[in-house]
Structures are given as structure tokens and as C-alpha cells.
C-alpha positions as CSV (number, residue, x, y, z in Angstrom):
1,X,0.0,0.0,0.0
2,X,1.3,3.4,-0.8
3,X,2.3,6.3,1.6
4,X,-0.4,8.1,0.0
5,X,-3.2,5.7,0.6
6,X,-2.3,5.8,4.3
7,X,-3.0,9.3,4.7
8,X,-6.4,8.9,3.6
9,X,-5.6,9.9,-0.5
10,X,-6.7,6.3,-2.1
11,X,-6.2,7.5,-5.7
12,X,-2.5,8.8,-5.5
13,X,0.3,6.8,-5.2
14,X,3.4,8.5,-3.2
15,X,6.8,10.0,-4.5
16,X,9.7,7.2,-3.9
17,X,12.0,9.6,-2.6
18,X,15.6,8.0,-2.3
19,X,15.9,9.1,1.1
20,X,19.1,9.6,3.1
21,X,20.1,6.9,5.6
22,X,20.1,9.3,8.5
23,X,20.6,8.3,12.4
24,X,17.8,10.5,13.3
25,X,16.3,8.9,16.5
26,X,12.8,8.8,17.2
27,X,11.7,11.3,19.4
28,X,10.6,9.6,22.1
29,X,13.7,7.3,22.1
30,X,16.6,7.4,23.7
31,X,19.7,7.7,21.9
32,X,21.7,4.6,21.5
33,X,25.1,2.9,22.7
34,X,27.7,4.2,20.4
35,X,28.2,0.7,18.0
36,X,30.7,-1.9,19.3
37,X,34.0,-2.5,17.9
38,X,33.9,-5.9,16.1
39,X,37.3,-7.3,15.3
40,X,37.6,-10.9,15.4
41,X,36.8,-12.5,19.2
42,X,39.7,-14.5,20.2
43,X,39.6,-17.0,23.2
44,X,42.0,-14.7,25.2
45,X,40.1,-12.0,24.7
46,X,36.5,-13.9,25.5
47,X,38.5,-15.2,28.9
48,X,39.5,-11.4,29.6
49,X,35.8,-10.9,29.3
50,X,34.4,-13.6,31.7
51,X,37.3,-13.1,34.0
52,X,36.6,-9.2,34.7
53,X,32.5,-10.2,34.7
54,X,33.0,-12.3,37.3
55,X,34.5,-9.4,39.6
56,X,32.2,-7.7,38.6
57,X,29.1,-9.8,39.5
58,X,30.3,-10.0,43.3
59,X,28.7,-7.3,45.5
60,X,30.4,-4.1,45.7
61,X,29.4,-1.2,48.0
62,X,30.9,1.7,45.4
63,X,32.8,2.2,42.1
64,X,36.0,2.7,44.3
65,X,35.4,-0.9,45.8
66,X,35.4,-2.2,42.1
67,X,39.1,0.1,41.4
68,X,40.1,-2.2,44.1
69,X,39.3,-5.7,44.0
70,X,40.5,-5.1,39.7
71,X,43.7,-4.1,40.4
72,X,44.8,-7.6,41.0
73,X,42.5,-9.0,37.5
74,X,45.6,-10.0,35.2
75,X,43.9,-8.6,31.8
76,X,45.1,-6.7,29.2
77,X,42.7,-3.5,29.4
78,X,41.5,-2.8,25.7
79,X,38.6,-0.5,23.8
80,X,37.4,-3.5,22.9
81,X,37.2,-5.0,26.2
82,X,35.7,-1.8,27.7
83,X,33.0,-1.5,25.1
84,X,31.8,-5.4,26.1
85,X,32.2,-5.0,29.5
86,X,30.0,-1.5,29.3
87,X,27.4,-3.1,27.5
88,X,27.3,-6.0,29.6
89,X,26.8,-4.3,32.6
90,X,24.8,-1.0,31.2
91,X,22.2,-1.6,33.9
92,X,24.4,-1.8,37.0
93,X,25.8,2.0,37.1
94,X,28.0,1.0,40.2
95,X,30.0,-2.1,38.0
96,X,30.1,-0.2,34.6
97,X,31.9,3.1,36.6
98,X,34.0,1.0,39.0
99,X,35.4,-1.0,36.1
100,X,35.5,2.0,33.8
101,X,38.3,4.4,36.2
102,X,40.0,1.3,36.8
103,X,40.2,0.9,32.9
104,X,41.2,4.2,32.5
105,X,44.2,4.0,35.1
106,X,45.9,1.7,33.6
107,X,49.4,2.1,31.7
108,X,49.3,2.4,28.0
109,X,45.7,2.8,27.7
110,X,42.8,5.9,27.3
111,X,39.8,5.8,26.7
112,X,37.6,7.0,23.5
113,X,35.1,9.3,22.6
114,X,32.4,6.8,22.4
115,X,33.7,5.3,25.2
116,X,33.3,8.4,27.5
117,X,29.6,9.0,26.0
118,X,28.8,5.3,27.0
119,X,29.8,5.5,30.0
120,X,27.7,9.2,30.3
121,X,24.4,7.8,29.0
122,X,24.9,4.9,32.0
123,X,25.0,7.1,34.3
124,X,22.4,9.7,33.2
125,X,20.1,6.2,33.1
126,X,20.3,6.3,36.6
127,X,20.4,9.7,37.6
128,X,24.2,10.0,39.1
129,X,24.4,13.6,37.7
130,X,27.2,14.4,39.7
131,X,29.8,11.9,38.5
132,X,28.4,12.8,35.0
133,X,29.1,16.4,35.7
134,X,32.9,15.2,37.2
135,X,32.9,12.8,33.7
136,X,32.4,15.7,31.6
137,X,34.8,18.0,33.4
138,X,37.2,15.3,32.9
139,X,36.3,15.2,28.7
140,X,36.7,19.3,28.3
141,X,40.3,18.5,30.8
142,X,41.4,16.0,28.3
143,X,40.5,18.0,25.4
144,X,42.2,21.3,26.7
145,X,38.9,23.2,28.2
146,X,40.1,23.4,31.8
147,X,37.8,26.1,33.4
148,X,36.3,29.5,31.9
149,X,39.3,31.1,34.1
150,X,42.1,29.5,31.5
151,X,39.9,28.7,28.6
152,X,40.9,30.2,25.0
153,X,38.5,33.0,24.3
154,X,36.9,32.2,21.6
155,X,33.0,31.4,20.2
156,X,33.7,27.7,20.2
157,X,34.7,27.6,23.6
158,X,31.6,29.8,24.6
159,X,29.4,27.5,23.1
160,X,30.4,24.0,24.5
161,X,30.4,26.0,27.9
162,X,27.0,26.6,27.1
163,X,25.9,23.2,25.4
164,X,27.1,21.6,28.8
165,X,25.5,23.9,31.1
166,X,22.1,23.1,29.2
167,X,22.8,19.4,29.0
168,X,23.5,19.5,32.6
169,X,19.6,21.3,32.9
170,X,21.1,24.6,34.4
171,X,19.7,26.4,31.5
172,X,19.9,29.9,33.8
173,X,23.4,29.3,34.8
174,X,23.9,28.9,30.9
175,X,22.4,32.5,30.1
176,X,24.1,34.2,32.9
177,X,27.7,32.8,31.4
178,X,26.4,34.3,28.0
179,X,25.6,37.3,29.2
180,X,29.6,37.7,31.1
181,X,31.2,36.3,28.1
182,X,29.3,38.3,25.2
183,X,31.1,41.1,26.0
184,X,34.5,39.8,24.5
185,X,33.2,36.9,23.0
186,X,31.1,37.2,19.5
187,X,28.1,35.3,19.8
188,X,27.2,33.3,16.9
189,X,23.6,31.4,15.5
190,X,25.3,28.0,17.4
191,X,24.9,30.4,20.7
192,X,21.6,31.1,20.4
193,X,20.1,27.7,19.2
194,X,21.9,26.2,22.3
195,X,20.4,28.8,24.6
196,X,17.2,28.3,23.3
197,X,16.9,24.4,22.8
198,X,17.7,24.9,26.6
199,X,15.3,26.6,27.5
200,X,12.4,24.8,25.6
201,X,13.9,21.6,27.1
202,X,13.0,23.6,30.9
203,X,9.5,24.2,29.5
204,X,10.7,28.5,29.2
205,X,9.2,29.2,26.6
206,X,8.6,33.0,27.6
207,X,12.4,32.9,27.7
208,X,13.1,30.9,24.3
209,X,11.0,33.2,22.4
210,X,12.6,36.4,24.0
211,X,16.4,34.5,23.0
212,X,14.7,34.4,19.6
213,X,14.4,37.7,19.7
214,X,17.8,39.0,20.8
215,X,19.4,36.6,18.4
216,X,17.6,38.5,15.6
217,X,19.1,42.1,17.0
218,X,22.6,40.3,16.9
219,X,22.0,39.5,12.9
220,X,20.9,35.7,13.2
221,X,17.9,34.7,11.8
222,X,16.4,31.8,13.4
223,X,17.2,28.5,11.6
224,X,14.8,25.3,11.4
225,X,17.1,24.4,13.9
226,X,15.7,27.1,16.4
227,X,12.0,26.2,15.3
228,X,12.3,23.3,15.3
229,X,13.3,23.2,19.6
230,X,10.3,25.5,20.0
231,X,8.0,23.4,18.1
232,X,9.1,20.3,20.4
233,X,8.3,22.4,23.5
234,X,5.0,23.3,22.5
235,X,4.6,19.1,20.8
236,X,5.3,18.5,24.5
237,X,2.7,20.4,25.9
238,X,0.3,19.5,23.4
239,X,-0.2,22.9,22.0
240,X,-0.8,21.9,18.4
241,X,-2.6,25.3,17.4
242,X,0.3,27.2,18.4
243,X,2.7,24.2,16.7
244,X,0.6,25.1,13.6
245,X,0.9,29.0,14.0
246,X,4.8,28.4,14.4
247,X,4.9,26.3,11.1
248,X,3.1,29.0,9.5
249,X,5.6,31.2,10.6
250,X,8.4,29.3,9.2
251,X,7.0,29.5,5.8
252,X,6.2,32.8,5.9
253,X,9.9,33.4,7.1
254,X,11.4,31.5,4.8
255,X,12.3,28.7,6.9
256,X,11.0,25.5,5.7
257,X,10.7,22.7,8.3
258,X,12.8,19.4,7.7
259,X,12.2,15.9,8.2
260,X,12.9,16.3,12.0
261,X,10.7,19.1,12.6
262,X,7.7,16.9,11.0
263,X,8.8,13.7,12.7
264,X,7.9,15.3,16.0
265,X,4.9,16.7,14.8
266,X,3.7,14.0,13.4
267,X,5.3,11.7,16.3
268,X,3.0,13.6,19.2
269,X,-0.1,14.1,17.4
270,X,0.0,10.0,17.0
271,X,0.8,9.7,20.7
272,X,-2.2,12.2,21.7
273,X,-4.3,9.7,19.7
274,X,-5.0,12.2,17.3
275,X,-4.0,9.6,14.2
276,X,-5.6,11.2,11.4
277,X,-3.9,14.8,11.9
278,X,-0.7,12.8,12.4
279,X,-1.1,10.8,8.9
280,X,-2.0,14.2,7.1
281,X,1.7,15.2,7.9
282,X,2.8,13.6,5.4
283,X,0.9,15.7,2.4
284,X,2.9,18.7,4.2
285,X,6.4,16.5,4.1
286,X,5.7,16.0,0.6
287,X,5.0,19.5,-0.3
288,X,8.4,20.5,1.2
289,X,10.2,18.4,-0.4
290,X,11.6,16.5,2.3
291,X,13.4,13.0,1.9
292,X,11.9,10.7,4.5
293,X,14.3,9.1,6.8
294,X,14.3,6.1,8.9
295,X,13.0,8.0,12.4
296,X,9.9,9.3,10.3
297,X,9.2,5.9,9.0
298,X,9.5,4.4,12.7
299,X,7.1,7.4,14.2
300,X,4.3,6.5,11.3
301,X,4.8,2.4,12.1
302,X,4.2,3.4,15.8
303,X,0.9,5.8,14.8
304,X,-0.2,2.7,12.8
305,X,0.4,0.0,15.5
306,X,-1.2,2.4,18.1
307,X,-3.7,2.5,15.9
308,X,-4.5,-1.3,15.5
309,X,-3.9,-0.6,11.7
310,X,-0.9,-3.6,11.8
311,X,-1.6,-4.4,7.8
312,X,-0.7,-1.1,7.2
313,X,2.5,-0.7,9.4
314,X,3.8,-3.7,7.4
315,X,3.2,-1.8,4.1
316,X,4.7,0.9,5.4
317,X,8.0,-1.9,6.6
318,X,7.7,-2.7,2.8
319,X,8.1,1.2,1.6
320,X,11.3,1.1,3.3
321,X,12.8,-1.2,2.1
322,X,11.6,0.0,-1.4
323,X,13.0,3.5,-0.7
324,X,16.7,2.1,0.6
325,X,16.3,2.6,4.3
326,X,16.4,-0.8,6.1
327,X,14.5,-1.0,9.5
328,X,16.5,-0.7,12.6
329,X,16.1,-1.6,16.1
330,X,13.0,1.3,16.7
331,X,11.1,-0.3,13.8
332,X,11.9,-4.0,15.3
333,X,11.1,-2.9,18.5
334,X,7.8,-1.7,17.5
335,X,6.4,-4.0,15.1
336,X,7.2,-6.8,18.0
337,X,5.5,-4.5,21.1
338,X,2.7,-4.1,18.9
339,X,2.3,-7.8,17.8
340,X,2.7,-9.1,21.2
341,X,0.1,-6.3,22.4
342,X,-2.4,-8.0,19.7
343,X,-1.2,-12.0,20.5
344,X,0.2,-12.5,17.5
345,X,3.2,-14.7,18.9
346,X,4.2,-16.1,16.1
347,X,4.7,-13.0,14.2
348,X,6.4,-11.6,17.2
349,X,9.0,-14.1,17.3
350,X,9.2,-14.2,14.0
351,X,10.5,-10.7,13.7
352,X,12.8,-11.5,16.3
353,X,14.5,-14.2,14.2
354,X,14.6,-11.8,11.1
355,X,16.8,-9.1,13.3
356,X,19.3,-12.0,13.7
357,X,19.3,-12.7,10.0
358,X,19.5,-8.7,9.4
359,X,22.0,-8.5,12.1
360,X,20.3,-5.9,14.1
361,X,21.3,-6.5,18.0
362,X,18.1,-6.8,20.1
363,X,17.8,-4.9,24.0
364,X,15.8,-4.7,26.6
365,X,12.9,-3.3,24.5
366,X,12.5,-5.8,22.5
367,X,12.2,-8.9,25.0
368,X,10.2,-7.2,27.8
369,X,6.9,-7.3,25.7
370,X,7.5,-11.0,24.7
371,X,8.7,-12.1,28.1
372,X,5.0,-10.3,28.8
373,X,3.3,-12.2,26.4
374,X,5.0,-15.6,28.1
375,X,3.6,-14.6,31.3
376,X,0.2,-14.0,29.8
377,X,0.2,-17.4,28.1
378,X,1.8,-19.4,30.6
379,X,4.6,-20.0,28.3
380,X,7.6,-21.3,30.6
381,X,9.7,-23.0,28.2
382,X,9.1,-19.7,26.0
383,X,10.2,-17.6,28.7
384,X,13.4,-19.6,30.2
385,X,14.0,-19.6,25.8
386,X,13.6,-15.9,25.5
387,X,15.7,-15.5,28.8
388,X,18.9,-17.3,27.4
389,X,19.1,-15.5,24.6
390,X,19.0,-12.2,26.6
391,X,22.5,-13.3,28.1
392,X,23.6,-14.8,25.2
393,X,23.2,-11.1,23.7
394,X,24.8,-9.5,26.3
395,X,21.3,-8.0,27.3
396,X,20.8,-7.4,31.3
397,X,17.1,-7.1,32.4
398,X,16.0,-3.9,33.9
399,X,13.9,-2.7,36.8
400,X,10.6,-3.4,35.5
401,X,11.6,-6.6,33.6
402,X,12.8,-8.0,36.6
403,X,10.0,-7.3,38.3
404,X,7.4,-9.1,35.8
405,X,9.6,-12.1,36.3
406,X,9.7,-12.5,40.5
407,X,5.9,-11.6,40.4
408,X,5.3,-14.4,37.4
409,X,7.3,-17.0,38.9
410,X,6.2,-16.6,42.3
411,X,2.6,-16.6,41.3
412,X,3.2,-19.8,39.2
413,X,4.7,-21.9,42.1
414,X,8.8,-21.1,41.0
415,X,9.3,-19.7,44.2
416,X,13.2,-21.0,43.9
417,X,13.7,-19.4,40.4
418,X,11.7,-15.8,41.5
419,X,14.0,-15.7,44.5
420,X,17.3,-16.0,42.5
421,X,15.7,-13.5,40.2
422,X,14.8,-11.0,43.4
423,X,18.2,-11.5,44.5
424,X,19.9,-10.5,41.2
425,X,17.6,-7.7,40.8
426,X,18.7,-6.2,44.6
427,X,22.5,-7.3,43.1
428,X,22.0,-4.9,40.3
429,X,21.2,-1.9,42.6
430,X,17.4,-2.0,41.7
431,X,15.4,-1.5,45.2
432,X,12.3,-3.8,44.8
433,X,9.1,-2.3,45.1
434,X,7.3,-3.2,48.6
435,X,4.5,-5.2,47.2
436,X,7.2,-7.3,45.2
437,X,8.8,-8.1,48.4
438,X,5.3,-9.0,49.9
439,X,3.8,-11.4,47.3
440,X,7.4,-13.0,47.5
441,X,7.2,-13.5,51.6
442,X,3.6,-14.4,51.6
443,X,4.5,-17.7,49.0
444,X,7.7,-18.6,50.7
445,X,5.5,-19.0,54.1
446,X,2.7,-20.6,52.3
447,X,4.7,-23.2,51.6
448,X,6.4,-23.1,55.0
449,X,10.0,-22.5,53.5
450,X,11.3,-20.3,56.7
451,X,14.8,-20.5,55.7
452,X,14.3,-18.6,52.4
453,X,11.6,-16.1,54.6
454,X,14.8,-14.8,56.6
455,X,17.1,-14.5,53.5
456,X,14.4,-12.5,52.0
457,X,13.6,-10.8,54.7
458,X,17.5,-9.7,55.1
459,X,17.3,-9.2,51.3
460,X,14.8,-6.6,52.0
461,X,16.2,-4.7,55.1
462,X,19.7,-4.2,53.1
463,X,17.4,-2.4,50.1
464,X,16.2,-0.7,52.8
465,X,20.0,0.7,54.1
466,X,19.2,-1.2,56.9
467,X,22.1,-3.9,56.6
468,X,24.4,-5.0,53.9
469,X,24.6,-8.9,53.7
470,X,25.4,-11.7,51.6
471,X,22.6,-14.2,51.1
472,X,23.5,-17.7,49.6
473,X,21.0,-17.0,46.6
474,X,23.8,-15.8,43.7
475,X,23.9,-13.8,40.5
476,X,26.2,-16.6,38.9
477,X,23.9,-19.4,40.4
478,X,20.9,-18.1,38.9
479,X,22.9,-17.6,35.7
480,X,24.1,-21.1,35.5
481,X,20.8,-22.6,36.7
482,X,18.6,-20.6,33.9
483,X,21.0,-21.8,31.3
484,X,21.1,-25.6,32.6
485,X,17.4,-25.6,32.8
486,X,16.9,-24.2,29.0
487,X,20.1,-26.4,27.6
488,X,18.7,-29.2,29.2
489,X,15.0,-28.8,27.7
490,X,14.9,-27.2,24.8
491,X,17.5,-28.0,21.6
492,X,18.9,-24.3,21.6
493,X,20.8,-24.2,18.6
494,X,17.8,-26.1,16.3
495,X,16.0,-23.1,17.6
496,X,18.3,-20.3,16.5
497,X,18.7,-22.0,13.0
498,X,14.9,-22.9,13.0
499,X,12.9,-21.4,9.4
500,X,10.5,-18.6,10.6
501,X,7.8,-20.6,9.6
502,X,8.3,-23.0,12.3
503,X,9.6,-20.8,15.1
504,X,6.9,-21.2,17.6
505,X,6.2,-24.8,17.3
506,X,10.0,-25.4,17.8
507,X,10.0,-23.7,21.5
508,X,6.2,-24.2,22.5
């Protein structure tokens, strides 16, 4: 089915524009790992992998813990190695940090670009803004930018002062280092942009507007780049007249939106279940000219899905691939949410197949609505299935993921698995919620098994800051029991290499 017919035009047939592979992200999406360096694995360099893992895995009070109980781990300290272990551990802030100084002490090596914006995003992910701050301190040190004191005086300098201000959400502390530097330092439109995507990000939009303004007495006219942070704000608030007034301006400015600007147009008016306005958006794309990209195509498959309209999400799949842009993790992501939300297993697990044979890498997002669906369905085998191959991937379950699987296997009678599962959650840093702790207790005296009672119930007074023990129920036990119980009942490999056809018979 064409573009065209989605939008509600039948008779037209839409333009194949040879668009761009851009990696725009999706709005509402946050932004990806930096890719993983892939030269060939050696068994040294797999060993080096498992060796600092299983440091890591032991319970460590703080990241300088970590600096010390590595110091005596005989590995040779890579990129490589640091990406894997980063990745590995991207949902345990504590290990990922402690491992990452350590890394970075040692003779002969430094670490990347990617490396440092890896190890940034982790900790943003769990809200440790001051060793982000001290991170990025550390980035400007290494790349000359000391302090404002000693800093080159220059617009370049200005504005990454600026950019980290805003990224840091101290927007006001951002304008008042504008206004002391402008003096001797010649803004430029970078300046401005950054001051106002700032302030639209703090929901200032009195503020933006009046930035807009002072950037036009200082000669800049505002770019779609400008608009396009205001437009977001008022997206955000669901202000969609004034989104249209500001569009209007644009044109009559000059300033023609891009792809971005109607991506997140056409992104929130899907999400505010206003599907028809969103699928007009793309008669407007069309009459600017604009080559789609991949994040417009994944914000139209969500609409679609959210819409129940899965037929058409899969023509829209097809368009892409027409067009030259082939779907990435976002579009994977959502076809599978969506199928899963409609209990279409097999097509789910289908589509998860078909990103190993595209070699897209999977996370989080893309199991937690199966391992949902399992739970549902009362699909064990399934779930211990869909389980291995999050560890084969490197893929760590997070807060709410381990959640759905204590509650689930403690309200299915696997009392023994939901309590390896709770303890590897509390390993992980993740503080259970009270009522997880409850159902758990409530089985576990049921069925009159005390001992396990007081190792919860020490489990949950250490969450609580209470008291720091060590219980006998282990990360690496409920690794190696997981992956003994799925080896041992399911054929793993005749899985992976199973035809899509037959992909859900071969695990049910």
C-alpha cells in the first residue's frame, strides 16, 4: 500500500524519494550505545571478558570498591574489552563506573570518545548527575577546556560551555555565562540555538522566544534548527494550534521545516491519539520536499500500531525497504510491542528471528513485551528460551523486567527461580518495590519455606539501608541454573537456526 493511501488519499500513489540513511532517532527514544568494535573475538580475549564479569558480579558497596578488588584481575585492558564489559553491565551503574576508572588508570591505555559518551548515557540512566558532571569535566580537561578562568577565548569555547550547562539542565546558569562572556566573545547562531533548545527543554518558553528575539538584533535569523526546539516544547505540551501557528511562521519566514521538525509533529499528534492529523503530515512533508528518513518511518509504524492498523504498518515496513532505508532496532522494536500487544506470537517471534538474520542487535525493549506475552500465556519454556538469549546477547534485564519475572514465577509456584531472580535484581542496585517483596514472603511461608523467609527478609532490610549482607542465593547461580534448565529442555541451537515458519512450534 502506498504512503499516500495511508493518509487517507486512495487514488494517489506517493513519491519514492531515495531518502538519506540518517541516524535521526525517534523522538521519544533514547539515543543509542555508540556501535561496538567488532574485530575478530579471540579465546584470550572472551577469557579477559568472563574473568573481569566475574569481579564484577560480586557485591560491591561503590565504584572505588570495584578500582580495588580489579587491580589484582591480570587482563590486558582494551577499547574492545571496555566497550563489552560497558554493555554488559549498562544496567548496574556501580559495576560499569568502577570498572571504567579502573580501565582508564591503567598504563598504556585511554579511553575513546564513544567510550566516555557510553559510560555518560549509564550514568544519566540512573540519575548520578554528579559523577556525569565530574565525567564531563574530565572530557573538556582531556580535550584542553580546563575552566572559563584558563579557557581560549573564543566562540567555540563559549558555546560547549553553554551546550554543557544546558545538557547539565542549568539552563539559567547557561544565560548568565552568556551574558559575562558576550562582551568579548562574539556570539554566533550556534549560541543562540543552544540557549534556546535549553530553554524549551525547561518548558521556558517565555524565555526561548525572547532568546529568539535578541538573536535577531545580533543579525541571526532563526534556523529550522531554532524552530524546530520551539516546536518540540510546545509538541510537548500539546499545543498543536500554536505548533501550527509556528509552522506558519516558518513559511512565511522562509524557513521550511525538515524531516525532523515533522517527525515530531507527526510523532505527538500520533501519541495524543490524534491519528488522522498525524497521517495528514505527510501531504505537508511531501509538499516541502523533504526526503523521508528512517525516524519518520519508525514514528508513522508506531501511529499505525497504536492505531491497531498492523496491515498497514507492514506496508509501510515494505516502503522502506523500497525507498533504501532498512528497518532498525526502533522499527523491530515496534512492530514486535505491537504484535505481542495484539497476541500475534508467532509473528512476534518471527520478527525477532529476522533481526538476527539482518543482524540488528536486540535490548531490553524488544524482549520485555515478549517475556509479557509468556507470562500472559503461561509459556515457561518460551520464557526460560527468550531468557537465554537475553544473556547470550549481552542484554541485562532492567527494573521493571525484573520485576514481571519474581511476580510471574512466584505466582506460578517457582518460588526458587523468582527468588534468584529478586536477588539479582537487589544485586543490580534496583530496590524492589514493597509489594514485590510482599507477594514474595507471603508464597515462601505458604509453603512453610522459613529459611528462604529470613534470607528475604534480610534481602529486604539491606534495600532498605538497613544492613548490607550476603545471602546464599547468587547472581552466577541463577545464571548457570537458567542456562542448565533451558540447555537441558529445549535443543537451543535447532532453535536459532529454526525457518521462521516454524519458530513457535520449535519452543512451545
Amino acid at each position: 500500500m502506498a504512503m499516500m493511501t495511508l493518509c487517507s488519499q486512495p487514488n494517489q500513489t506517493s513519491q519514492k524519494n531515495k531518502a538519506a540513511r540518517l541516524p535521526v532517532q525517534d523522538p521519544d527514544h533514547c539515543r543509542s550505545f555508540p556501535a561496538a568494535l567488532h574485530p575478530m573475538k579471540t579465546p584470550e580475549f572472551e577469557a579477559d571478558v568472563d574473568e573481569v564479569s566475574r569481579i564484577l558480579r560480586s557485591r560491591f558497596a561503590s565504584p572505588e570498591a570495584i578500582v580495588i578488588a580489579m587491580d589484582c584481575c591480570p587482563v590486558r585492558v582494551s577499547a574492545r574489552l571496555v566497550d563489552k564489559v560497558l554493555i554488559r553491565f549498562s544496567n548496574d551503574w556501580v559495576a560499569a563506573f568502577g570498572f571504567f576508572t579502573w580501565a582508564g588508570t591503567q598504563a598504556g591505555y585511554c579511553h575513546s570518545a564513544d567510550l566516555y559518551d557510553m559510560m555518560v548515557d549509564i550514568l544519566g540512566k540512573f540519575k548520578q548527575f554528579d559523577l556525569m558532571c565530574g565525567l564531563i569535566s574530565q572530557m573538556h580537561e582531556i580535550g584542553g577546556l580546563v575552566s572559563l578562568a584558563t579557557m581560549t577565548k573564543d566562540t567555540k569555547a563559549m558555546n560547549v560551555l553553554l551546550d554543557t550547562l544546558c545538557k547539565e539542565r542549568s539552563v539559567k546558569r547557561a544565560r548568565g555565562a552568556f551574558q559575562a562572556l558576550k562582551g568579548t566573545i562574539p556570539p554566533n547562531e550556534s549560541s543562540f540555538n543552544t540557549l534556546v533548545h535549553g530553554w524549551c527543554k525547561a518548558r521556558m518558553l517565555k524565555e526561548a522566544r525572547e532568546t529568539m528575539e535578541e538573536m535577531e538584533r545580533h543579525g541571526f535569523n532563526p534556523s529550522v534548527i531554532t524552530y524546530t526546539s520551539l516546536i518540540e516544547a510546545y509538541c510537548m505540551e500539546k499545543d498543536f494550534q500554536t505548533v501550527d501557528g509556528i509552522l506558519d511562521e516558518m513559511h512565511t519566514k522562509g524557513c521550511t521545516p525538515n524531516i525532523i521538525t515533522y517527525t515530531i509533529v507527526m510523532h505527538t499528534l500520533g501519541k495524543a491519539g490524534r491519528t488522522q492529523e498525524a497521517l495528514d503530515t505527510f501531504g505537508k512533508v511531501k509538499q516541502d520536499g523533504c526526503a523521508l528518513d528512517a525516524s519518520f518511518y519508525n514514528s508513522l509504524i508506531y501511529i499505525l500500531c497504536r492505531a491497531g492498523r498492523l496491515q498497514d504498518a507492514n506496508f509501510v515496513v515494505e516502503e522502506m525497504h523500497r525507498t533504501g532505508i532498512s528497518p532498525n532496532l526502533t522499527t523491530f522494536n515496534t512492530l514486535i510491542s505491537a504484535a505481542c500487544d495484539h497476541s500475534q506470537a508467532e509473528k512476534a517471534l518471527k520478527l525477532l528471528v529476522q533481526m538476527e538474520e539482518q543482524s540488528c542487535k536486540p535490548d531490553i525493549k524488544t524482549y520485555t513485551p515478549l517475556l509479557k506475552l509468556c507470562c500472559r500465556r503461561q509459556w515457561v519454556k518460551t520464557l526460560l528460551f527468550l531468557i537465554c538469549h537475553m544473556f547470550q546477547k549481552d542484554i541485562t534485564p532492567d527494573f521493571s523486567t525484573y520485576t514481571l519475572l519474581v511476580s510471574w514465577l512466584c505466582r506460578n509456584g517457582r518460588l526458587t527461580q523468582s527468588c534468584l531472580f529478586l536477588e539479582e535484581m537487589v544485586l543490580k542496585g534496583f530496590a524492589p518495590q514493597q509489594e514485590t517483596f510482599d507477594l514474595v514472603l507471603d508464597k515462601l511461608k505458604k509453603m512453610d519455606m522459613l529459611s528462604a523467609v529470613r534470607k528475604i527478609q534480610l534481602l529486604r532490610m539491606h534495600t532498605e539501608g538497613s544492613l548490607l549482607v550476603y545471602t546464599n542465593f547468587g547472581a552466577v547461580i541463577l545464571t548457570v541454573y537458567m542456562l542448565f534448565r533451558i540447555f537441558r529442555d529445549i535443543n537451543y541451537s535447532h532453535i536459532i537456526t529454526v525457518k521462521p515458519n516454524n519458530v513457535l512450534e520449535a519452543i512451545m
